[in-house]
C-alpha positions in Angstrom: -0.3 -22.6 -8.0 0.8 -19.2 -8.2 0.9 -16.0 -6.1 2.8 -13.1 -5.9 4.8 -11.8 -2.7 6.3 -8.6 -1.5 9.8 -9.1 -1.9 11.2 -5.2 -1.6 9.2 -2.1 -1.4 6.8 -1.2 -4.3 8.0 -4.9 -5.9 6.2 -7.9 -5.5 7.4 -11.2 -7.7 5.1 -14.0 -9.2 6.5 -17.3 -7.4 5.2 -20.7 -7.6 3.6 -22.2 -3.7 2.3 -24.9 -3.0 -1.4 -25.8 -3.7 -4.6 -24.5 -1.7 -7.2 -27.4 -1.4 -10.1 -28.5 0.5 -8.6 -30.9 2.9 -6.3 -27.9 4.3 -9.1 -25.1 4.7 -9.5 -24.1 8.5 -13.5 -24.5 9.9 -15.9 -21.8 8.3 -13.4 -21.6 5.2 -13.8 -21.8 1.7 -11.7 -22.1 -1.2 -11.5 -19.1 -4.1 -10.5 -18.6 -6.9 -10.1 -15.2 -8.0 -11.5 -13.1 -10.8 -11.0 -9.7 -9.8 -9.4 -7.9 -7.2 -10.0 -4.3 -5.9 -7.1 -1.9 -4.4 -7.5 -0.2 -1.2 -6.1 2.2 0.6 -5.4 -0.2 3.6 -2.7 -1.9 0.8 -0.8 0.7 -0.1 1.5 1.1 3.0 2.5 -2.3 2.9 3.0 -1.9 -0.6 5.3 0.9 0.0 7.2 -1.2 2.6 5.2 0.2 6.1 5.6 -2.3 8.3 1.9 -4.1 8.6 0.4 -4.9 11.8 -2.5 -7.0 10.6 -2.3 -10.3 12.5 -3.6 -13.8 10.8 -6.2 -16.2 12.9 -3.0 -18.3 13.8 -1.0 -15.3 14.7 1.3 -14.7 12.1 1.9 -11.6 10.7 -0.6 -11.5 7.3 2.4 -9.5 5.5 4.5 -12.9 5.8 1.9 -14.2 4.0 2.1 -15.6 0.0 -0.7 -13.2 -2.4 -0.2 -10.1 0.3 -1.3 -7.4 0.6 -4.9 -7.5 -1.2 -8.2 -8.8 0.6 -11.2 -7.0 -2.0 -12.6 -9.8 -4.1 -14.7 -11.1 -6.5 -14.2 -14.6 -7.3 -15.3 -18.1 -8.5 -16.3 -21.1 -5.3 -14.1 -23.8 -5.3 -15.1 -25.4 -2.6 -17.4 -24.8 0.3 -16.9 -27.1 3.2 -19.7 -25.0 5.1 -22.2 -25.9 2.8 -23.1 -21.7 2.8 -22.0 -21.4 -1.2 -22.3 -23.8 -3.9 -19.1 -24.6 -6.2 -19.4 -22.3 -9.2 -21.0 -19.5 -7.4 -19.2 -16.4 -8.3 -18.9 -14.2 -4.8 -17.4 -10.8 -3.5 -16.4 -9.3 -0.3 -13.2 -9.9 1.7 -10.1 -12.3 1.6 -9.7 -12.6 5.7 -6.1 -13.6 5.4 -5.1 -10.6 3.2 -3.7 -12.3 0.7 -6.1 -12.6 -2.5 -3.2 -12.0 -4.8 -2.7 -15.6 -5.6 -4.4 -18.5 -7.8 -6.6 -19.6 -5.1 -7.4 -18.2 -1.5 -8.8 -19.4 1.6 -11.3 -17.1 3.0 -14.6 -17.1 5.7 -17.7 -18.5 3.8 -19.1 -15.7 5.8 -17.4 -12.8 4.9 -18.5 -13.3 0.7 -22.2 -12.9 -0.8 -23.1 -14.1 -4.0 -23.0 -12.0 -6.6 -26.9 -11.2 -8.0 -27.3 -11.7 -11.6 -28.1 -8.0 -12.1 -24.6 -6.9 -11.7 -21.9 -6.8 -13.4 -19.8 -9.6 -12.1 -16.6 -7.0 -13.5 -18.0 -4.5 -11.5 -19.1 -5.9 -8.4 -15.7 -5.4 -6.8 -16.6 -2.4 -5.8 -19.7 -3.6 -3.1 -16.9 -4.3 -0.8 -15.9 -1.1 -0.3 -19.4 0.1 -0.6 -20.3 -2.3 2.2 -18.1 -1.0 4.9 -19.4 2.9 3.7 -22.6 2.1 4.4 -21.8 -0.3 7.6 -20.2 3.4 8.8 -23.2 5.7 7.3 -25.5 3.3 9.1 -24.2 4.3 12.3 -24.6 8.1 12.0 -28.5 7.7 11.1 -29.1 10.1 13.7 -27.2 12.9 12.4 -27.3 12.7 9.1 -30.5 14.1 7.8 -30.0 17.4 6.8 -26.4 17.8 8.4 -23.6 19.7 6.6 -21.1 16.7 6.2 -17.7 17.3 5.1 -15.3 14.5 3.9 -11.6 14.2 4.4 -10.0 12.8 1.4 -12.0 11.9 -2.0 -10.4 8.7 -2.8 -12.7 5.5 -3.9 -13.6 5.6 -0.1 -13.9 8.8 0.3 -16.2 9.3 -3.0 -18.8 6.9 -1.8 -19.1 8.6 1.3 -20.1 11.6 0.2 -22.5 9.6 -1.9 -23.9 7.6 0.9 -24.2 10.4 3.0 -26.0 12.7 0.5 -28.2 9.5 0.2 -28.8 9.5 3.6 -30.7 12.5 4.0 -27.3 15.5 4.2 -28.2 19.0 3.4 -25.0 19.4 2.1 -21.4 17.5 0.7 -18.1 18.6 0.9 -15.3 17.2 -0.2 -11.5 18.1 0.7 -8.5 16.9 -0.7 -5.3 18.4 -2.2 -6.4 17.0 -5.7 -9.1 18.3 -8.0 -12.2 15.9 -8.2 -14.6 19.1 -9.3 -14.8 16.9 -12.6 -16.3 14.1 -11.1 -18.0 15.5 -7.5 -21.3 15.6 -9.3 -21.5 12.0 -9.9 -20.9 11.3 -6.1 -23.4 13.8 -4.4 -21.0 16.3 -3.5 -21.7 20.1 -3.5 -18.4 21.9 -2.7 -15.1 20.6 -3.9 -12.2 22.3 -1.6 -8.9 21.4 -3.0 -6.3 22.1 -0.5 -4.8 19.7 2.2 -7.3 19.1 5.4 -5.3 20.8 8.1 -5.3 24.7 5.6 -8.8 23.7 5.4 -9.5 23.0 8.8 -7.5 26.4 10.2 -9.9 28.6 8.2 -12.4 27.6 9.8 -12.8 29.8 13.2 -16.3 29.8 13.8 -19.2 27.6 14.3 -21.3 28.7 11.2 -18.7 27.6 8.9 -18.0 24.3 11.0 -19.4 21.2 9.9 -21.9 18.7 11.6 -20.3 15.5 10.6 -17.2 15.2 9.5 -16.2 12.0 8.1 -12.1 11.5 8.2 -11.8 8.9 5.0 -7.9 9.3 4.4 -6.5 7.4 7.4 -2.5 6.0 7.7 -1.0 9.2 9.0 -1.9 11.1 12.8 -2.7 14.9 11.4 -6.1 14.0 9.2 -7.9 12.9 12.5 -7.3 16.4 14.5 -8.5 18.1 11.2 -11.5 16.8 11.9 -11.6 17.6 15.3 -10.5 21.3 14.2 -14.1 21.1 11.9 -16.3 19.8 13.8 -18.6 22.2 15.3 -20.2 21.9 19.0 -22.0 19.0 19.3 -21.5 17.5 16.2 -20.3 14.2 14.9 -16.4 12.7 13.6 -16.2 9.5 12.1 -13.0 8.3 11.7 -13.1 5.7 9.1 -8.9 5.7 8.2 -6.7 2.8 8.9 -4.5 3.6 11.7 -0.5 2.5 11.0 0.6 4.5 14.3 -0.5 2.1 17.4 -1.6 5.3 19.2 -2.7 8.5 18.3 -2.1 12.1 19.4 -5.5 14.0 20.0 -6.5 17.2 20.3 -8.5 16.7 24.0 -9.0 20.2 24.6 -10.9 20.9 21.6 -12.6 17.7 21.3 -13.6 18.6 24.9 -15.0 22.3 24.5 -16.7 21.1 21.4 -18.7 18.6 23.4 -18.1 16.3 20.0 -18.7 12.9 19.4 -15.9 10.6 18.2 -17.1 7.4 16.5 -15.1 4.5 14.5 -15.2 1.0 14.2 -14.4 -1.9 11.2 -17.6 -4.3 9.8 -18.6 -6.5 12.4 -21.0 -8.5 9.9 -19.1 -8.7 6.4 -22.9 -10.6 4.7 -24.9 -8.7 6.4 -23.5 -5.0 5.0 -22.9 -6.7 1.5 -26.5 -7.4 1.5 -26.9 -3.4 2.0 -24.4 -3.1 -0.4 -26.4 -5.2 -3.1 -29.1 -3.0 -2.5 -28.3 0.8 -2.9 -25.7 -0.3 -5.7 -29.7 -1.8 -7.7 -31.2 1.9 -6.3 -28.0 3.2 -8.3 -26.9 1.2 -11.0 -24.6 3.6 -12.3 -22.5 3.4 -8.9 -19.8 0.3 -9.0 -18.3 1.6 -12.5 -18.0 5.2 -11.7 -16.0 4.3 -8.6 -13.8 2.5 -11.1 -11.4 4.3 -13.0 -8.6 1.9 -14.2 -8.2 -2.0 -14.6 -5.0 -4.0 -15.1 -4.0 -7.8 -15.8 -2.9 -9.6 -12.7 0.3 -10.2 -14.9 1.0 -5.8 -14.5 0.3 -6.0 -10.4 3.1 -3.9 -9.9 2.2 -1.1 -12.4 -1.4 -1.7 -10.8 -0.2 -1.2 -7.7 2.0 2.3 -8.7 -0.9 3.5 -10.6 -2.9 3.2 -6.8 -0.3 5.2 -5.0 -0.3 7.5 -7.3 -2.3 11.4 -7.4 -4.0 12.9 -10.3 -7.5 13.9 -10.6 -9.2 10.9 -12.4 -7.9 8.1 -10.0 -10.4 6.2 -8.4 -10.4 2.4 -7.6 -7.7 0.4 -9.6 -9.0 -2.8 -10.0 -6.9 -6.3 -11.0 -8.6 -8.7 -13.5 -6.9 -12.1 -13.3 
């Protein structure tokens, strides 16, 4: 089969491995076979040639691994040891190894749902990212309701938090990031559109009125972006830091955090069916949802000019997904 592998920073090479089948899956696995994959965030440092720390379930290091980095899928059952999917079902949610860029991948039974016949199969990538928004969102219920939210970075992440959280019952959106997404902040819930880089954003505000009550750090993979959240919160209110760490440890603004008497929260999907399921549902309350987060497909055949177009800034970027 095929798969592709980072070879070099920003290049990854199509190279023949050996074939994935039953016999070799690990207990709880099935076999995969890809028909779409979503870019995240959490790929694009390894793609850029970051050193990954994400660890496999034997140990090894999941950027060693053939069809890394890319674990948002939507694909076909092969096989299903478990006995939890049928073959032919067509799922989404996560490749647990990381490494969905490849002809077939091994991945939890668990952590994919069946896609519902009233979504778009082409489409549905996008309920895995939607599932560990809401998984997040689900954990703020008690602030939320008419709180003035801010969100740090308006990616594909960042976009659906501001819609999930508008959702969820906030007064208010708004949306920082040092590119324009006025043209499309409407479609996502959001209210204000501040287009500057957080910590400018964060220094102008000196006083608790024009603080926020949650702010939601959705940008990740660099130390700065979680002490301008600190720097917004107001007293007593509520950061979630939803970013993927690359530094082991972060610097933190105690004092602040302290006199604030704010509330840090974070935390990955514990239960990847159970917050697809939640996914599956808001995304039939909002039908329009999975596409507008989608703002450019390639052919698995143009990874690499997939994968540049992810890096990259300009206003209409959104998720880059792969069709193979």
């Amino acid at each position: 089969m095929w798969a592709y592998r980072m070879i070099a920073p920003r290049r990854m090479e199509r190279i023949d491995v050996p074939d994935l089948d039953a016999a070799s899956l690990a207990p709880g696995h099935l076999l995969l076979r890809p028909m779409h994959g979503g870019l995240c965030g959490s790929d694009y440092p390894a793609y850029r040639g970051l050193k990954s720390q994400l660890i496999n379930e034997d140990g090894t290091l999941a950027a060693e691994s053939n069809g890394f980095p890319l674990h948002e899928v939507v694909g076909e059952v092969v096989a299903d040891p478990t006995g939890t999917h049928q073959p032919g079902t067509v799922v989404v949610g996560w490749a647990t190894g990381f490494d969905a860029l490849a002809e077939l991948v091994a991945t939890k039974a668990s952590s994919v749902m069946a896609v519902p016949d009233d979504i778009e199969v082409a489409d549905a990538i996008t309920l895995q990212p939607l599932a560990c928004v809401l998984y997040t969102l689900d954990r703020l219920t008690d602030c939320l309701p008419g709180a003035k939210v801010a969100v740090i970075g308006l990616g594909p992440i960042g976009l659906l938090f501001a819609h999930g959280a508008k959702q969820r019952g906030a007064a208010s959106v708004t949306g920082v990031d040092p590119v324009d997404r006025s043209a499309i902040a409407a479609d996502f819930g959001i209210d204000d559109v501040i287009t500057t880089t957080s910590d400018r954003w964060a220094s102008r505000l000196t006083t608790d009125p024009v603080r926020y009550d949650v702010v939601i750090e959705a940008v990740g993979h660099q130390v700065g972006t979680l002490t301008d959240a600190v720097n917004a919160v107001r007293m007593g209110g509520t950061i979630f830091y939803f970013g993927i760490p690359d530094d082991r440890i972060y610097p933190f603004p105690m004092a602040v955090f302290l006199r604030r008497s704010a509330r840090l929260v974070s935390g990955a999907v514990l239960d990847h069916s159970a917050s697809l399921d939640v996914a599956i549902e808001y995304a039939r309350s909002h039908p329009k949802l999975l596409a507008q987060n989608i703002s450019h497909r390639f052919d698995i055949a143009d990874a690499n000019e997939a994968f540049e177009v992810g890096i990259s800034t300009f206003s209409d970027r959104r998720k880059v997904v792969l069709d193979y």
